[in-house]
Backbone bond lengths (Angstrom), bond angles and torsions (degrees), N, CA, C in turn:
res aa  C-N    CA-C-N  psi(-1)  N-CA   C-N-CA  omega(-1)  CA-C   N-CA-C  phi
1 X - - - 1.450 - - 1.521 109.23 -
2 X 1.499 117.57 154.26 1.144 126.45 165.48 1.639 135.94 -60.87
3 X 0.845 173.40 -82.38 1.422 158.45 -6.04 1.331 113.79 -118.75
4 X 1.771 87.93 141.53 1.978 89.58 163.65 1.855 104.44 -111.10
5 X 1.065 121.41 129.75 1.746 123.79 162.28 1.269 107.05 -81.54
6 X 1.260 92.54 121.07 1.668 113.58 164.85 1.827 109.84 -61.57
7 X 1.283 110.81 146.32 1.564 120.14 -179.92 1.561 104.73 -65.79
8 X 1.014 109.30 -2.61 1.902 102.75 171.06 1.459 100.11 -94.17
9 X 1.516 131.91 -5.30 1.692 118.88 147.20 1.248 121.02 -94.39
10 X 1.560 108.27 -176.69 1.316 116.23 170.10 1.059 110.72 -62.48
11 X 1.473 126.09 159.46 1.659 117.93 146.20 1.497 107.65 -82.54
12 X 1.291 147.31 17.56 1.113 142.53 173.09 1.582 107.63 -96.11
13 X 1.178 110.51 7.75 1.525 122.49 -170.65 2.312 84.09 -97.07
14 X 1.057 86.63 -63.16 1.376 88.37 -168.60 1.626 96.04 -59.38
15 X 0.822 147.27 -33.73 1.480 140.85 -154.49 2.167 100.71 -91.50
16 X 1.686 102.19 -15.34 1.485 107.89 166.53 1.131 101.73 -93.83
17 X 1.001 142.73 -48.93 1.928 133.34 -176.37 1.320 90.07 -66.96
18 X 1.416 141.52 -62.69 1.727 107.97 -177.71 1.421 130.24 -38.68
19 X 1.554 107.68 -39.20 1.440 114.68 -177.69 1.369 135.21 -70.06
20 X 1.636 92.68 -18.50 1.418 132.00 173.51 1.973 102.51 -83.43
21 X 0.953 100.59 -1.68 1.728 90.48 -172.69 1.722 122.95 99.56
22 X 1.171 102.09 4.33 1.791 106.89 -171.01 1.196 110.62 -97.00
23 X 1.157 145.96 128.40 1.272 130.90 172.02 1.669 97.23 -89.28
24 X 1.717 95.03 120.19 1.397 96.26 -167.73 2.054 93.42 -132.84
25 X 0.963 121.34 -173.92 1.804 124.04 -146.64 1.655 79.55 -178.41
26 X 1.947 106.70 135.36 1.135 128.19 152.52 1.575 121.56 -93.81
27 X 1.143 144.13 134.19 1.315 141.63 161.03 1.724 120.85 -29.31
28 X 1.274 98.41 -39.69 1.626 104.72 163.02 1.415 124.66 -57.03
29 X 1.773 116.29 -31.33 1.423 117.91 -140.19 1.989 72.69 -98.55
30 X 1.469 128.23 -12.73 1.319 123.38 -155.20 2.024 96.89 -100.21
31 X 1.606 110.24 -6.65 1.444 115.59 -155.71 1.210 120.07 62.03
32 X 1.618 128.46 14.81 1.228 138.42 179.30 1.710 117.62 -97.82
33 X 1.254 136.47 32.34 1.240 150.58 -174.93 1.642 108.23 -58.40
34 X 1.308 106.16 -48.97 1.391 122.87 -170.33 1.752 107.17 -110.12
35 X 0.876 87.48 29.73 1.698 95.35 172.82 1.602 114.34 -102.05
36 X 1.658 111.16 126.88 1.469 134.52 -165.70 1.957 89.85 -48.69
37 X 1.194 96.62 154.79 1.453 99.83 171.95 1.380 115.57 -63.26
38 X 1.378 106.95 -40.12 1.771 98.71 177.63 1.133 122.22 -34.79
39 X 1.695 98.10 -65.25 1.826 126.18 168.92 1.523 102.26 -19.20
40 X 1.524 112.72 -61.84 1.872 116.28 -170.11 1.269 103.33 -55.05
41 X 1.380 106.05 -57.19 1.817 124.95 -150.81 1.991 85.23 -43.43
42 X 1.453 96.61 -63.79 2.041 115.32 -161.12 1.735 85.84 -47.84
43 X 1.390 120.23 -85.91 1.477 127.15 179.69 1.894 104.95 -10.85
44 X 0.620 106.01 -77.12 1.954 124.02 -173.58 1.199 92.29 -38.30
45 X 1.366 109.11 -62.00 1.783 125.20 -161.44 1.661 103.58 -58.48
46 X 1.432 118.45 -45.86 1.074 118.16 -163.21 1.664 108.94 -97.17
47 X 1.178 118.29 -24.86 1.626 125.10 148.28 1.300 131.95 -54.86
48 X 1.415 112.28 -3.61 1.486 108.05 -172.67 1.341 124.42 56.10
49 X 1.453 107.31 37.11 1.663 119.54 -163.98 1.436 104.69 -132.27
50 X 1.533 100.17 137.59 1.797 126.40 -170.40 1.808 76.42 -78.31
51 X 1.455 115.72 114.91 1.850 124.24 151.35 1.764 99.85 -64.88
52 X 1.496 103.22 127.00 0.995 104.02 168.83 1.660 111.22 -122.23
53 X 1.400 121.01 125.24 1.680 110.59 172.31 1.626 115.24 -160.29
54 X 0.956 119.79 -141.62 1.639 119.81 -159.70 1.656 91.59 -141.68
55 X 1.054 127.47 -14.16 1.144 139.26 169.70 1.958 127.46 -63.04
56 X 1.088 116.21 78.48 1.654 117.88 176.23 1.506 114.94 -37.12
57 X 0.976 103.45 -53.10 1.706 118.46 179.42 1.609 111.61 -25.36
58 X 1.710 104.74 -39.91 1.697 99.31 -178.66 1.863 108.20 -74.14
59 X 1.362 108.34 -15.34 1.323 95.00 -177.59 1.603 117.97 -81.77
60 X 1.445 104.09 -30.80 1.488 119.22 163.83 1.406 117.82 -31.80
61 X 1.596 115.25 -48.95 1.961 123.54 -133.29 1.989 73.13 -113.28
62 X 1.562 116.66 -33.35 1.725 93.97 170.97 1.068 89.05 -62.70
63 X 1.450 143.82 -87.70 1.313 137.89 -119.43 1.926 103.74 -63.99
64 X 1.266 108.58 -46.73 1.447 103.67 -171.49 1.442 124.46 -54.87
65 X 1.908 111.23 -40.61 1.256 145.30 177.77 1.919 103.33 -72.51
66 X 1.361 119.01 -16.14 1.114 95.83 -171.57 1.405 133.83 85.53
67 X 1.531 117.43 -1.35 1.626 104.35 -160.01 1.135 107.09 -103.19
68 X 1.617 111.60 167.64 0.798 137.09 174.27 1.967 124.23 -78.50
69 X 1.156 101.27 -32.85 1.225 109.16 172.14 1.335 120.70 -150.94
70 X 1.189 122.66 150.54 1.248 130.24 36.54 1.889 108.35 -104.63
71 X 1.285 106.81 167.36 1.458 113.63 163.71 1.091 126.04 -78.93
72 X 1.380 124.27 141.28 1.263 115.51 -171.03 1.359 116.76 -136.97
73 X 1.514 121.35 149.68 1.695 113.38 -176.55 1.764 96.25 -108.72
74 X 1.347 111.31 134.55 1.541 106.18 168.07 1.699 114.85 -100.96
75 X 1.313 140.73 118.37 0.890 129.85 176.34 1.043 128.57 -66.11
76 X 1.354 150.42 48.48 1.534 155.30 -148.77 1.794 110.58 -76.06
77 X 1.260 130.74 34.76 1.341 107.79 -149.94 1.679 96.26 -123.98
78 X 1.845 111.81 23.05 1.683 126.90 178.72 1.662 101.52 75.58
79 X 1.423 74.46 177.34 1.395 93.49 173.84 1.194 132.26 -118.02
80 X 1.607 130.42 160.07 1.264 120.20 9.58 1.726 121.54 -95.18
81 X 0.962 110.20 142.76 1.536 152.99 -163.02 1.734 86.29 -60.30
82 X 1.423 99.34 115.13 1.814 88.61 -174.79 1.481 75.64 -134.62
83 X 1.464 107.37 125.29 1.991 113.02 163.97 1.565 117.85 -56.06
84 X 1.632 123.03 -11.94 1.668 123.08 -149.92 1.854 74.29 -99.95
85 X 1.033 91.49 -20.47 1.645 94.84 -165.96 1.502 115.87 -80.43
86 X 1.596 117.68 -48.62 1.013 149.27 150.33 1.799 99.52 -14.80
87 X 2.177 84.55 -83.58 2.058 84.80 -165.55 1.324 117.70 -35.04
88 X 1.982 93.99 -48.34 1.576 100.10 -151.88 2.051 102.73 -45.46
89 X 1.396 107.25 -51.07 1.454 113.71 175.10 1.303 122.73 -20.00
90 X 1.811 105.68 -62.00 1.351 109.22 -163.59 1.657 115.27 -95.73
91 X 1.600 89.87 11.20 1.328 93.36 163.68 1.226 134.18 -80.40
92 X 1.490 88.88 -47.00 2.098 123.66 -179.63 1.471 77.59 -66.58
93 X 1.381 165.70 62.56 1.415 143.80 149.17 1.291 108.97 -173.76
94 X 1.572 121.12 4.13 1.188 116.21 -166.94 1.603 108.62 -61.92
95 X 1.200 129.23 -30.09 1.248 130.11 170.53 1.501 128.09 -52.59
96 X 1.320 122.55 -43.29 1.190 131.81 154.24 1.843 128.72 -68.56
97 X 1.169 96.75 -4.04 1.663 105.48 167.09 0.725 108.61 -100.12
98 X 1.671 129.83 -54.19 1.803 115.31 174.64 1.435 124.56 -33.08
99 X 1.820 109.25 -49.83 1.375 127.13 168.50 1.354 112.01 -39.89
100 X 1.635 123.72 -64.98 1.425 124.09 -158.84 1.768 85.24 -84.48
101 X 1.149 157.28 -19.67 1.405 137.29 -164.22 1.490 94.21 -95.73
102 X 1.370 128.80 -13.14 1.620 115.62 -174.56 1.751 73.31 -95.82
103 X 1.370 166.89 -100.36 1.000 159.56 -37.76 2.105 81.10 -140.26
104 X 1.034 116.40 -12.51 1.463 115.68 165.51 2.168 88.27 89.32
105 X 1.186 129.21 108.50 1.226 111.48 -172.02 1.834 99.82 -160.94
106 X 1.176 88.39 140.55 1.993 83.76 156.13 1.821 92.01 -111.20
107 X 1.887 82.14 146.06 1.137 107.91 174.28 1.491 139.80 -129.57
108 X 0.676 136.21 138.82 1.749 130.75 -141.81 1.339 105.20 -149.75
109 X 1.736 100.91 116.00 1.436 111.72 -177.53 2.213 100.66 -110.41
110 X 1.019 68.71 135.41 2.035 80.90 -171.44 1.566 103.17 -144.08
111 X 1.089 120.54 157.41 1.629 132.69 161.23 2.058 109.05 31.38
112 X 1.540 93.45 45.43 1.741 111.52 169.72 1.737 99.46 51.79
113 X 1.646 112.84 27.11 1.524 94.45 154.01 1.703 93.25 -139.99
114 X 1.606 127.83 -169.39 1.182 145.99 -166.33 1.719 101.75 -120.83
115 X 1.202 115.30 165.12 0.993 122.11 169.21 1.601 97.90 -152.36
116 X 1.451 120.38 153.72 1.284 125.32 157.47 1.769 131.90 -130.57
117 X 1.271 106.13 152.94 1.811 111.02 178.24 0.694 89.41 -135.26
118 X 1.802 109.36 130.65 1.548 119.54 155.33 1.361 120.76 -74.67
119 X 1.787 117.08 155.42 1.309 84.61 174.41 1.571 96.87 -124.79
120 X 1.428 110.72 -162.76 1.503 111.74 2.82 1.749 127.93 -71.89
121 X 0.974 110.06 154.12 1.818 115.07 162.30 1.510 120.08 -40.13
122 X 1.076 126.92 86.39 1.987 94.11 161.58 1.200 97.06 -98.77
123 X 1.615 107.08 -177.23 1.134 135.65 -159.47 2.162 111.81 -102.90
124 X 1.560 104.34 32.53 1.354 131.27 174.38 1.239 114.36 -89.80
């Protein structure tokens, strides 16, 4: 899988999903740190890249906007934000993310389980 990390993670998150086999990209490595979420959401969308961050806000601007893509993982699981912590997650589940990222989905890992919404979101 692809990924971009949103600047509300580490970049050491992206530098474990590479090592892991992902071709994964930090927001830093793009000069995009301070870039509006839209900016990410379009970037991701148009990269063919799972947005990954800690940030709710991207699930908001799918649901309001309607889209279809990009997919997104929310990290919900507090702080502080440890990447060793992170992999281990998307490791124990990588099977069920492939599923919800081909099925077009935000996905949200909280309290050591996942949950998924396809999207787009409405408001039903």
């Amino acid at each position: 899988m692809r990924f971009l990390i949103d600047n509300s993670l580490s970049p050491q998150l992206a530098a474990l999903l590479t090592k892991f086999g992902h071709e994964s990209i930090h927001l830093r490595d793009l000069d995009l740190e301070s870039a509006r979420d839209e900016v990410v959401i379009e970037v991701a969308a148009n990269t063919d890249r799972v947005l990954v961050s800690a940030d709710s806000d991207f699930a908001r601007i799918l649901a309001e906007d309607r889209r279809l893509t990009p997919s997104v993982i929310l990290l919900r699981e507090g702080k502080p934000y440890e990447p060793a912590r992170q992999i281990d997650m998307f490791m124990e589940h990588l099977a069920e993310i492939e599923v919800a990222v081909l099925q077009r989905s935000v996905i949200v890992f909280k309290s050591g389980r996942i949950r998924t919404r396809r999207l787009p979101i409405s408001g039903e």
